[in-house]
N, C-alpha and C positions, 0 to 999 in steps of 0.2 A: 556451356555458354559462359562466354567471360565478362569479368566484371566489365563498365563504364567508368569507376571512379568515381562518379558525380558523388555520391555521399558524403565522401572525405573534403574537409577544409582543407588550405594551404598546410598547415602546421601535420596534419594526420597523416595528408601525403608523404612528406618530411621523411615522418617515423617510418612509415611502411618503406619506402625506398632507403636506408640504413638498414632497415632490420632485413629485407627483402634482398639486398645484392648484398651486405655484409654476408649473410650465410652464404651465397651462392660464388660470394670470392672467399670464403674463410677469414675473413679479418671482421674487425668493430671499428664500425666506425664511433667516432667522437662527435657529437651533437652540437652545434653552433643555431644562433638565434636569428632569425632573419635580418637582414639590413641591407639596407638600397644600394645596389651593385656590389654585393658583398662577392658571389659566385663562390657561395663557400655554405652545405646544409649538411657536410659530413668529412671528417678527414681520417687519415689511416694514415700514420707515420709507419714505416719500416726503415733497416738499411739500407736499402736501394730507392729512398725516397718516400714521398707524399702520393697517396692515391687520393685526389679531391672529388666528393662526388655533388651535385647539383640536381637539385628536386624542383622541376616546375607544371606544378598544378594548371595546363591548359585543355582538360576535355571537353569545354565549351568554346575554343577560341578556332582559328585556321593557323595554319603552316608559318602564314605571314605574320599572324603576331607573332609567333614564339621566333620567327626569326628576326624581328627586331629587335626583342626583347635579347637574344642574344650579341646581335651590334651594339647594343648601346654598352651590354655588361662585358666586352670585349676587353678594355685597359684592364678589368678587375680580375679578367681570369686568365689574362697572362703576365700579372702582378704576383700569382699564387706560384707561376713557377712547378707546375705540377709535374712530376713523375707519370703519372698517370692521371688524365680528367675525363671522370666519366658523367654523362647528362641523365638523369630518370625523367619521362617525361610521360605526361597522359594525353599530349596531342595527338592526333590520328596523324602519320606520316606515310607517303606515298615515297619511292624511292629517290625521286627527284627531290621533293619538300626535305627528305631528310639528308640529302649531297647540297641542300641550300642553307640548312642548318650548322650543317657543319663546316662550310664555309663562314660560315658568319662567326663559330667558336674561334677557328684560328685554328696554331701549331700547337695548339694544348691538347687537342683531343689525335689520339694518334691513331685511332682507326673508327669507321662511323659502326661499325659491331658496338662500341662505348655510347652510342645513341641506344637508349633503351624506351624503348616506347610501350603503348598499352599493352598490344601481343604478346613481346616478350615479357613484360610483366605478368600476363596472366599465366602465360608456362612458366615461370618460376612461383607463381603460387601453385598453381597442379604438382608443383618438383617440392613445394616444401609445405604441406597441408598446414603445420603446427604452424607454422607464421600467419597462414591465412587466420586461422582459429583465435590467436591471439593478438589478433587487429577485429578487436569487438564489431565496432562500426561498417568495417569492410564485410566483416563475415556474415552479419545480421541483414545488409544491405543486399545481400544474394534474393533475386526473386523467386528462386525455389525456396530457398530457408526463409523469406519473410513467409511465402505461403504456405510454408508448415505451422510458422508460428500463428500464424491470420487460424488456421483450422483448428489448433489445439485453443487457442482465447476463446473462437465462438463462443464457443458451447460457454462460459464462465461470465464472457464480457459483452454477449449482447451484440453481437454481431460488427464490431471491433474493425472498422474501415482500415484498409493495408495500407493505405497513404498514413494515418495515423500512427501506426505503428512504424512506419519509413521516417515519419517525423520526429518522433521521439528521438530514435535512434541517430537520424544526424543532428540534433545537439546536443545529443550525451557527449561529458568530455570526460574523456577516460582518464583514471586514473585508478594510484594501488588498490583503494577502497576495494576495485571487483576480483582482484587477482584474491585480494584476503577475504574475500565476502565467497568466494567457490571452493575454497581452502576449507575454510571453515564449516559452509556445508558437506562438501565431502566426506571430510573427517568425522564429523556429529552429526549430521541429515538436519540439524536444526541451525537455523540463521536469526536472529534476533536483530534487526537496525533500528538502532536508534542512536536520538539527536534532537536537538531543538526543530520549531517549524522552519518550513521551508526549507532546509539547511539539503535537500534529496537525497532523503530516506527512499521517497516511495520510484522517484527514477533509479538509482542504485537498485533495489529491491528488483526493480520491473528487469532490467537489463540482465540482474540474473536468472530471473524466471525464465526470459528471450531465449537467453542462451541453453536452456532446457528445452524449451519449447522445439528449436532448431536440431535439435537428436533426438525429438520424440519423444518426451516425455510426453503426460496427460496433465495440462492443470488443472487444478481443482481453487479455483476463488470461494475462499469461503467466507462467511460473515458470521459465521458463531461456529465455538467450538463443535457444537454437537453437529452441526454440517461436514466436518474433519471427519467424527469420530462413525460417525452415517457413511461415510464416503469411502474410507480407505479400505484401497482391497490389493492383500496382496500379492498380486499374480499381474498387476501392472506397474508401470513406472509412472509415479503419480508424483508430481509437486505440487504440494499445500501453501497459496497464498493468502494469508490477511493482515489488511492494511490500516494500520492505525487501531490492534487490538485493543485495548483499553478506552481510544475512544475517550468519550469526555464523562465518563462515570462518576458519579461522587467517589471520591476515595476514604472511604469509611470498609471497615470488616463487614458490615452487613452486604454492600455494594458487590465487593470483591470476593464475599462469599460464593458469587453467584459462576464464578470462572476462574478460578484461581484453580482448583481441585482439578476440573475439566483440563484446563491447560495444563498443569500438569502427568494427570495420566495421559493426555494425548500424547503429549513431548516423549513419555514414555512407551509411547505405543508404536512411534513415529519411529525412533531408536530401535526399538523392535525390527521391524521391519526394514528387509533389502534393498525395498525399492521405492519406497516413501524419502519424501525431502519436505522440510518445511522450512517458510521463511516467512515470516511476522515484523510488519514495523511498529515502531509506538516511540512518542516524543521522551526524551529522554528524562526530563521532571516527573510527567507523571509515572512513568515505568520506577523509578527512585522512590517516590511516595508508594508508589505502590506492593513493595518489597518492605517498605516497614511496615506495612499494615496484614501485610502476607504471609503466614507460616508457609507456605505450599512455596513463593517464590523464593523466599531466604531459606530456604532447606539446603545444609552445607550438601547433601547426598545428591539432591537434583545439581547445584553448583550453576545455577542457569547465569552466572557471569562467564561462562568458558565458549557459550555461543552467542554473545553478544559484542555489535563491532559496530563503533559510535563513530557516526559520519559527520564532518560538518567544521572539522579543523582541516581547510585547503593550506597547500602552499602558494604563495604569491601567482605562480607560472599558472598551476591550475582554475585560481579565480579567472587570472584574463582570458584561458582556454574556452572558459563557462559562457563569458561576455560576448567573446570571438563567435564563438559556434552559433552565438542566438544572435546576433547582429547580421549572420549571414545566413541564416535559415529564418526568422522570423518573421520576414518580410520588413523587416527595419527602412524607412525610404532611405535613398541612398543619401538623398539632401541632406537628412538629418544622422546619419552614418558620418557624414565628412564635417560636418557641424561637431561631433561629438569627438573624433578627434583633432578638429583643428582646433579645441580651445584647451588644449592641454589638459585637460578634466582627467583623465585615464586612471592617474595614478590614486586620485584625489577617490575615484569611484570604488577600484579595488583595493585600496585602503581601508576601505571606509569601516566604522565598526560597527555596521548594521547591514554589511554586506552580505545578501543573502540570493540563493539559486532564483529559489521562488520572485522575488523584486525585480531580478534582472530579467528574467522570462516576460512579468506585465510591462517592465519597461523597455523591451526592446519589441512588444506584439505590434506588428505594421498598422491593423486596425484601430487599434488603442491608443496610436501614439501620434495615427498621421495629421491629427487637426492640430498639433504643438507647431510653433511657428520654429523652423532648425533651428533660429539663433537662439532660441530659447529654451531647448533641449536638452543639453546637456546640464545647467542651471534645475531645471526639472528634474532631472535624473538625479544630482547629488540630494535635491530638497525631497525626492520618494523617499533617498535610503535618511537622512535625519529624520524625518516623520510619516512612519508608512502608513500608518492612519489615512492618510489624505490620498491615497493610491483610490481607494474605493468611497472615502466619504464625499468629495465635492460630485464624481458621477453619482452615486444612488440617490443625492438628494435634490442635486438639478438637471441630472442627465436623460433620467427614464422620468415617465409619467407616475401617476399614483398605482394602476392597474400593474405595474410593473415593479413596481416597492412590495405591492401586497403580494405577488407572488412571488418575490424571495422571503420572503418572512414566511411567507407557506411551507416553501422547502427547506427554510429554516427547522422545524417540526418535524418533519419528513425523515424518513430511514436514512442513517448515515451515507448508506454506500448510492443512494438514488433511490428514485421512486418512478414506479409505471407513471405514464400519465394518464391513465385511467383513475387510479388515485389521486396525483394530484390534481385532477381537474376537481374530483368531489375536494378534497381539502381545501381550493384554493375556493371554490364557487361558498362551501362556507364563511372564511375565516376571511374572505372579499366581501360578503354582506355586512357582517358583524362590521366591520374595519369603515366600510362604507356609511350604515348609520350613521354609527360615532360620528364620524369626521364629515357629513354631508356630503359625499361623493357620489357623483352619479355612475350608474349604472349602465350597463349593456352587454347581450347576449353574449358577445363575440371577444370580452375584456381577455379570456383568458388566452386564446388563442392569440390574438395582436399583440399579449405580453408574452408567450413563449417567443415568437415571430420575431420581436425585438429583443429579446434578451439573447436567443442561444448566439452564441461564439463570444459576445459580449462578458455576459454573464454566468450563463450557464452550458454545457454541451447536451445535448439528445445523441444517445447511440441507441439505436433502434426503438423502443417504446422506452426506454428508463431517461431520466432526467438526474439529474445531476448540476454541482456547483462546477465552474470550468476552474478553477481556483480554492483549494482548500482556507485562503486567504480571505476572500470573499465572507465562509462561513464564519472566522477569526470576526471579520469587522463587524457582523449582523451578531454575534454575539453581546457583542459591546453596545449596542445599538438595540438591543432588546434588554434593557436593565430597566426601559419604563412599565410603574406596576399597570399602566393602563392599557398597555399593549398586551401585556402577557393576560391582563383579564377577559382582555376581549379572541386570546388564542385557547384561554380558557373555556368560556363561553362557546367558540365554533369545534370544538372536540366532537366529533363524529367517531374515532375510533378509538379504542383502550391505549392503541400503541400512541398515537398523537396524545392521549392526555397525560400516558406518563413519560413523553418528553418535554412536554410543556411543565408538567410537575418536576423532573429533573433543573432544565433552568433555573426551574424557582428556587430552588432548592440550592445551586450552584453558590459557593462563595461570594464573586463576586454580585450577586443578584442580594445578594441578604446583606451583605455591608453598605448597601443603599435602598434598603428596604425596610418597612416597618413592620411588627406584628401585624397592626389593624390592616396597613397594604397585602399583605400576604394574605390574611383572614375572606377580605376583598375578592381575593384574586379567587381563593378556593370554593366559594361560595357560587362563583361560577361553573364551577366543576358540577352543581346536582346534577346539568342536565344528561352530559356523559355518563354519573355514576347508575343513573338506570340502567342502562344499558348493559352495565357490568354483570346483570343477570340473564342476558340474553346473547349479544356480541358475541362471535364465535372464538376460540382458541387457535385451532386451526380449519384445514376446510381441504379438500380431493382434490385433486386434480388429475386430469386423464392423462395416465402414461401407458401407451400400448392398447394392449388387452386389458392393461388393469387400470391404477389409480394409485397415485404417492398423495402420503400426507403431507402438507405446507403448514410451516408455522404462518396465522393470522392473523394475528392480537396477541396482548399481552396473557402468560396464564392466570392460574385461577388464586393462585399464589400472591402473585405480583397484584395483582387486584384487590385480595384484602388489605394486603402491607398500604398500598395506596389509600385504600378508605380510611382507615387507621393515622395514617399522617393527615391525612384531609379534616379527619375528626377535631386531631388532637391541636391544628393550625385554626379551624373556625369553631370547632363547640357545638355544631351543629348536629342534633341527633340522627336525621336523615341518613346518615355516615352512616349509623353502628347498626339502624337498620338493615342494611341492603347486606353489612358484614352479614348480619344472622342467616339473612334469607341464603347469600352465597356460601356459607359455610355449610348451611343443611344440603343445598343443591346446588353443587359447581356444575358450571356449565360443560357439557358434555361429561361431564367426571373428573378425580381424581387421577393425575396422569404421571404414569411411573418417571417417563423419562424429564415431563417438563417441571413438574409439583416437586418430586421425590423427596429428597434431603429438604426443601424450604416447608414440607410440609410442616417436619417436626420444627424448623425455626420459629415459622410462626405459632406454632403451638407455644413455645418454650418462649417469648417475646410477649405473648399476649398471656402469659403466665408471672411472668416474670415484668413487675413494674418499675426497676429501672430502665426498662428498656424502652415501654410506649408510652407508660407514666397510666396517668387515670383513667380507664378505657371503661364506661358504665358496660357490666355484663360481660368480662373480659375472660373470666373463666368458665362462666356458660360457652362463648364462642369457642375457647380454647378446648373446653372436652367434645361440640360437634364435630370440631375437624378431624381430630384422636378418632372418635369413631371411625371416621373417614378413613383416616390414617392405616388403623387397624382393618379395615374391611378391604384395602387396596393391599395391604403385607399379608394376608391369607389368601387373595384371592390368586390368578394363576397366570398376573398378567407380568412379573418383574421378571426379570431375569438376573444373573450373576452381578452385572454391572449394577444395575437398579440398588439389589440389598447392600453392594459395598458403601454407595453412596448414601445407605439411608443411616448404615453401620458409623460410618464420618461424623453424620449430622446429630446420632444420639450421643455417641461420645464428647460431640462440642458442650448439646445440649443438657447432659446427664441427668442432672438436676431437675427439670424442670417436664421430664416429659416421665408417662407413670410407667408402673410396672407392667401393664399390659399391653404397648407397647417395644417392649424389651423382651416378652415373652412373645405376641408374635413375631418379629423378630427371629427369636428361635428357631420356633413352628417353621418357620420360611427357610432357614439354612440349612436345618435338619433334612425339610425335603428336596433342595436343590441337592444334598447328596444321594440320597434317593432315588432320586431321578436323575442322576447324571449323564446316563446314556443318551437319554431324551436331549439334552441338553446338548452335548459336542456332536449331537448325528447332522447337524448342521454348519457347523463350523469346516472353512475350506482351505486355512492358511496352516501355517505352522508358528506364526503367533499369535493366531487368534487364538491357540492352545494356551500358546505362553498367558496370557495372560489370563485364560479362565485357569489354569493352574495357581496364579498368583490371587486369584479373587478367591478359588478353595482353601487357600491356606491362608486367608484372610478370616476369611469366616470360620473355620475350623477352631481356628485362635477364640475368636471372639463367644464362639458355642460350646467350648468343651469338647469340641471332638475327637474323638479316637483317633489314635495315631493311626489305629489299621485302617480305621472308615476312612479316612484321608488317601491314605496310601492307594486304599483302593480304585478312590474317586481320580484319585492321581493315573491310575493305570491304565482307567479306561480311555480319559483322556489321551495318554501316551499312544495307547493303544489305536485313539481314531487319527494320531500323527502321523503313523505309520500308514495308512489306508492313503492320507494325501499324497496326492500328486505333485514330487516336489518339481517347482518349473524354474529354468536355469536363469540365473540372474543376470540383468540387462547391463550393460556396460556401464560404470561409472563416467559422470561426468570429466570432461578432460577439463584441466586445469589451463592450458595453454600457460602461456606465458607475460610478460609485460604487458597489459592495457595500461597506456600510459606511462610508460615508463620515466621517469623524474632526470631533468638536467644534471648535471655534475656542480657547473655554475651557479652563482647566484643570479639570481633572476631582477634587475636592477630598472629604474625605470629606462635605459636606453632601450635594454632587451624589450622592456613595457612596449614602446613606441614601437619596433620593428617589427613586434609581432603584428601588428593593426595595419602597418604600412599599407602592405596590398589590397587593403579594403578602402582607400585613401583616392578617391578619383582622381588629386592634385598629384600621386606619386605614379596613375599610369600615362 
């Protein structure tokens, strides 16, 4: 089945017909910028003259346009004097329409074979696969390959509508970013993007995912490291996406404690492995801060700058390309399309030095934009990019009702990557009363449903039951907008779950929240927190869920961990002994237990934190709390539920802590690494890759180190492992991603504003 073209802009078509008959005659062509009756989109000098070739994007129009569209450009293209003048076109021609067409070229076209239509387009893409491959857009635009991609997202994205992923895709504007964004995966399985906001990290990101997706890969979207490290297996071809790791964490060592290690031996495990790919975005400051406060990411031996590829410096040509693509996929009204270029704005836009993906996206969305009067559109559009602020503040505060503020302030709180609406119905039905009190608002059954109802596409998107911001912008401006202490007290006060208290306690906690905030406001704020902190001895960790025959465990609150550290800061912001309470009672009985994988290493932290009074300051009863956990501590490193990974990680946490946690600790410790050799057989009868070896070899000779072990007991431990390597099944490894060539390949020329203007022309109703 061959393509329609519809995907492709003007300008896409261009490239693909240059790249497309350049191979199929053996020349290059030369790239020229559109302009009105130029009849010139490619030229190839030889000594036997000019071959000129002509690209026009008609697979929506009939025969009859394109043949007047060729009378009118008739002086221009026997002005060119061609050697040879060849037409690419994507209009349907019957053989008549195409002996009417080329009447209307004239003596420049010296045989209608030089008329190249859809047909022979798409048998020169069957004749040269790498070109198809290498025209992103064209390629991804295949309805068999978006339906592979549409099958491999489900399962990650929630059931991921195939028009959505179509849409993406035609206004990606390509450029080098992906050619070096596949490069560099390849080479290192790991991709790192980053960049300031909006600048598209996470389209760049997605478009390489796509292009995985389209050969079968499996993704795997994950949302915390230990989702990776749960996940990967290697006997598939898996690519690992997460978007925006870092996220909006305080960047302090305690913070970064918590994923900095994880990321790195993932990164390490990922490397490992044949058939693993990972790609992670993250704003480009925080990633920055977060490497000075990071042993694990400034380790010259990881060297994690050699897979990292910072987006967000375009060239001129590609800004307009960005502009182009969403004015004509957007749904932009045309009214206000011909408004936009007829007031000369263009240059003034993609100049601008607040020029951004994300801007141009809300300001070119047809819904979003259709009540702006044309003439007043373009005026609008320069005054977004001067103060983007006002993109979303004059809508949230007179656009939607009040039912409709309190539920983005909800999902304000809510899990980075979305939330069920099951949840947010409870989050929103709380933190809607609270909000309502306060401020006198009335109430009714149906507030929450009439605000999803008005909000999604607006505000938010729903892809199957999750909810989501439609705009990472959006959550930008509700940040800003939640700096008052009275809101946050009263998002304090509707805490229903641990996870919602310690993102509301996050905010508080954020920079800019405390450079406008008082102690006694904050003191305020936390005092609202008693009603959540009951809970913090009941509230689950996690919770089953039926898979199969059996049942996976889900993370479902925060741990048992994060929960003291929380009371603790809670304590030590209001003074209120209630806090140090509920610490004691959680410290003797965590909920559900002590848990190797989620507790592990933060156990000893906060032993060594609540020992240690620089660190929480004056905690009444700080070292009673600090030796119940120890116990704890101790009773989970003897018992038989860690494994390899588990003691490396708890092995990290004593050497930070050294100081501050006792010697019995450090001895079982021991007791635990002694018997993981011991027991090693127990141990690899389960493992099925040949780096899952690697790296419990690497965790024996971690702990060996750390326990005094014998060279021989290593050795040995070492053999048997080698030994279950040999038992696997090695499975042959899946083809590396192709690299293709040029997405986007860059003019020779400077890109000037004439070129500016020519490129828009045909979106120009005055110029057809």
């Amino acid at each position: 089945m061959g393509y329609d073209f519809k995907n492709l802009s003007d300008p896409d078509f261009e490239d693909l017909a240059r790249d497309l008959l350049g191979r199929e005659l053996g020349v290059r062509f030369e790239a020229f910028t559109q302009g009105k009756d130029s009849g010139l989109d490619g030229r190839h000098s030889s000594a036997i003259g000019q071959i000129i070739l002509q690209a026009k994007h008609y697979a929506d129009s009939p025969p009859s346009a394109l043949v007047r569209t060729m009378k009118r450009e008739r002086s221009a293209i026997d002005r060119l004097n061609a050697g040879r003048y060849i037409l690419a076109t994507t209009c349907r021609l019957t053989p008549i329409a195409k002996a009417k067409v080329a009447s209307a070229i004239g003596p420049s076209l010296k045989t209608e074979d030089d008329i190249v239509g859809p047909d022979d387009l798409n048998g020169l893409l069957r004749k040269y696969p790498d070109v198809e491959k290498s025209h992103l857009k064209l390629w991804l635009s295949s309805s068999a390959v978006l339906q592979r991609i549409l099958n491999a997202a489900s399962h990650s994205y929630n059931a991921m509508a195939l028009e959505e992923i179509a849409d993406r895709v035609r206004i990606y504007a390509p450029n080098p970013s992906f050619d070096l964004a596949r490069k560099m995966l390849d080479d290192h399985h790991l991709l790192i993007v980053a960049g300031p906001p909006g600048v598209g990290k996470t389209t760049l990101a997605e478009m390489v995912v796509y292009a995985h997706l389209a050969e079968d890969w499996e993704l795997v979207a994950i949302r915390s490291l230990e989702d990776g490290l749960a996940s990967i297996n290697d006997g598939r071809r898996q690519i690992f996406y997460f978007d925006d790791f870092l996220g909006r964490v305080a960047l302090d060592k305690h913070a970064l404690g918590k994923m900095d290690s994880d990321l790195a031996r993932f990164i390490k495990r990922v490397k490992r492995s044949p058939h693993a790919r990972f790609v992670l975005t993250t704003r480009a400051p925080i990633f920055e801060e977060a490497k000075r406060h990071s042993e694990y990411l400034a380790d010259p031996q990881l060297d994690i700058s050699k897979y990292l590829l910072d987006v967000g410096v375009y060239t001129r040509r590609i800004k307009a390309r960005i502009l182009y693509n969403h004015l004509v996929a957007a749904g932009t009204p045309q009214t206000h399309v011909d408004a936009l270029i007829e007031s000369k704005k263009l240059p003034k836009i993609i100049d601008h030095k607040n020029y951004n993906p994300r801007l141009v996206a809300l300001m070119t969305e047809g819904s979003r934009i259709s009540s702006y009067v044309p003439s007043e559109y373009p005026d609008r559009f320069v005054a977004a990019l001067d103060n983007p602020k006002d993109l979303w503040d004059l809508p949230f505060r007179k656009h939607i009702p009040k039912t409709c503020q309190n539920l983005l302030m909800t999902l304000f709180f809510s899990p980075e990557f979305g939330v069920s609406i099951e949840n947010l119905r409870e989050a929103y039905q709380s933190f809607h009363i609270e909000l309502c009190k306060h401020y006198g608002c009335p109430l009714d059954p149906k507030d929450f449903e009439d605000a999803l109802e008005i909000l999604e596409g607006g505000f938010i998107k729903i892809r199957g039951t999750e909810v989501s911001f439609v705009n990472p912008s959006v959550k930008d401006y509700l940040s800003a907008y939640l700096e008052d202490p009275t809101l946050l007290g009263l998002a304090a006060s509707a805490a229903r779950r641990t996870d919602w208290a310690m993102k509301v306690w996050q905010h508080v906690r954020s920079d800019q929240v405390r450079r406008r905030t008082t102690a006694s406001e904050i003191a305020t704020i936390v005092m609202n927190f008693r009603k959540i902190s009951d809970g913090f001895l009941t509230l689950p960790v996690h919770r089953r869920v039926p898979s199969g025959p059996s049942y996976s465990i889900v993370v479902d609150g925060i741990s048992n961990t994060d929960r003291i550290e929380l009371l603790a800061h809670w304590y030590l912001s209001s003074g209120d002994p209630v806090f140090i309470e509920i610490m004691k009672k959680l410290a003797a009985d965590p909920v559900d237990g002590w848990d190797g994988w989620r507790d592990g290493g933060d156990l000893i932290a906060v032993v060594a934190k609540l020992r240690n009074g620089a660190y929480f300051g004056s905690i009444p009863g700080a070292n009673d709390i600090a030796q119940t956990i120890e116990e704890g501590l101790i009773e989970l490193i003897l018992g038989y539920s860690l494994n390899s990974e588990d003691l490396v990680r708890l092995l990290d946490a004593e050497e930070e802590w050294t100081n501050e946690v006792s010697d019995e600790v450090s001895s079982a410790l021991l007791k635990a690494i002694h018997r993981e050799f011991r027991d090693v057989e127990d141990a690899v009868r389960n493992i099925d890759s040949d780096s899952h070896i690697d790296e419990h070899v690497e965790s024996l000779t971690r702990m060996a180190k750390r326990a005094s072990v014998s060279d021989k007991t290593l050795q040995d431990a070492i053999d048997v492992a080698e030994a279950r390597r040999a038992q696997i099944y090695e499975r042959p490894e899946g083809p590396s991603s192709s690299s293709g060539r040029g997405f986007g390949r860059e003019m020779q020329e400077s890109f000037d504003d004439s070129a500016l203007n020519n490129l828009f022309a045909p979106l120009w109703r005055g110029q057809r």
